[in-house]
C-alpha positions as CSV (number, residue, x, y, z in Angstrom):
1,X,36.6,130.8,-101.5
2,X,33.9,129.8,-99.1
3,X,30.9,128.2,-100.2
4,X,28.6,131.3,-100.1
5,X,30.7,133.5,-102.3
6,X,30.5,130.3,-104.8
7,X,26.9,130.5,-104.4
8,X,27.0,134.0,-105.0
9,X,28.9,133.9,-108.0
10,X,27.1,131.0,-108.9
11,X,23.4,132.9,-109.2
12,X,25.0,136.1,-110.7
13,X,27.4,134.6,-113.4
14,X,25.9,131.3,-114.4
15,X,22.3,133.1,-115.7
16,X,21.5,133.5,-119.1
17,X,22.2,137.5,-118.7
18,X,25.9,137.2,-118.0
19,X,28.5,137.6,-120.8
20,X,29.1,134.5,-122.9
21,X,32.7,134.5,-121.2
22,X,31.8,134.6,-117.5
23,X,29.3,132.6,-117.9
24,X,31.7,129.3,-119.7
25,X,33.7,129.9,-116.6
26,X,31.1,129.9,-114.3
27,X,29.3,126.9,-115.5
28,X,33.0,125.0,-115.5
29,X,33.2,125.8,-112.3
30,X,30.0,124.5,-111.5
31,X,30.7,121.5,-113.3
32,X,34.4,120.9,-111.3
33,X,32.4,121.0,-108.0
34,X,29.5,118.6,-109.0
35,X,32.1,116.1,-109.7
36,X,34.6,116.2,-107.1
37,X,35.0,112.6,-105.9
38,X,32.6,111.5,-103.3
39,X,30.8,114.8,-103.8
40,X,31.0,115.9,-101.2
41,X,28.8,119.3,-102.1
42,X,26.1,117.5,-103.6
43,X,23.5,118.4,-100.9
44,X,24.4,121.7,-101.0
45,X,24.3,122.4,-104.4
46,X,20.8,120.8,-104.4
47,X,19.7,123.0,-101.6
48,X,20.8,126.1,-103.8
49,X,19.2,124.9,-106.9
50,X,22.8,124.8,-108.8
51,X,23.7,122.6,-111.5
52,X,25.5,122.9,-113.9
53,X,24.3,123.2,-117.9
54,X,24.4,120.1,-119.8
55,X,24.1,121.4,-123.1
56,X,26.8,123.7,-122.6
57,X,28.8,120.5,-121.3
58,X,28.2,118.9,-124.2
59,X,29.6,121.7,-126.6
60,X,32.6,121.9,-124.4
61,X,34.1,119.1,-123.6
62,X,37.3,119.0,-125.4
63,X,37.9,121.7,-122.2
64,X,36.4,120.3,-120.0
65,X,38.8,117.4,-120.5
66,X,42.1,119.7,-119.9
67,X,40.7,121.0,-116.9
68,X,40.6,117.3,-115.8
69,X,44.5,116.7,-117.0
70,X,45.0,119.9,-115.0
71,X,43.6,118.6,-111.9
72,X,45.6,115.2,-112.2
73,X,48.9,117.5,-112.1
């Protein structure tokens, strides 16, 4: 995926409008980005306006934590 479509999909399934679903996955895969070491996205995703929601972090992250075991594989 290129960073534009991410951007894309970013503004159309991360909003408040999207279904509940779309929008967990969305704001994961937000969240995955923003903290890839070095970050190496972070001036992008401030260009954009993206970030990812922390109160939805905070409800999740018993997930979010397998996505990291996931990632270590």
């Amino acid at each position: 995926m290129n960073f534009r479509s991410f951007v894309n999909i970013q503004q159309l399934r991360n909003s408040d409008h999207s279904q509940k679903e779309i929008h967990y996955i969305a704001n994961t895969m937000l969240y995955l980005v923003e903290n890839i070491p070095g970050q190496p996205f972070k001036y992008c995703l401030k260009a954009f306006g993206l970030k990812s929601d922390p109160n939805w972090l905070l409800n999740h992250q018993k997930l979010l934590e397998d996505l990291k075991l996931l990632n270590n594989l």
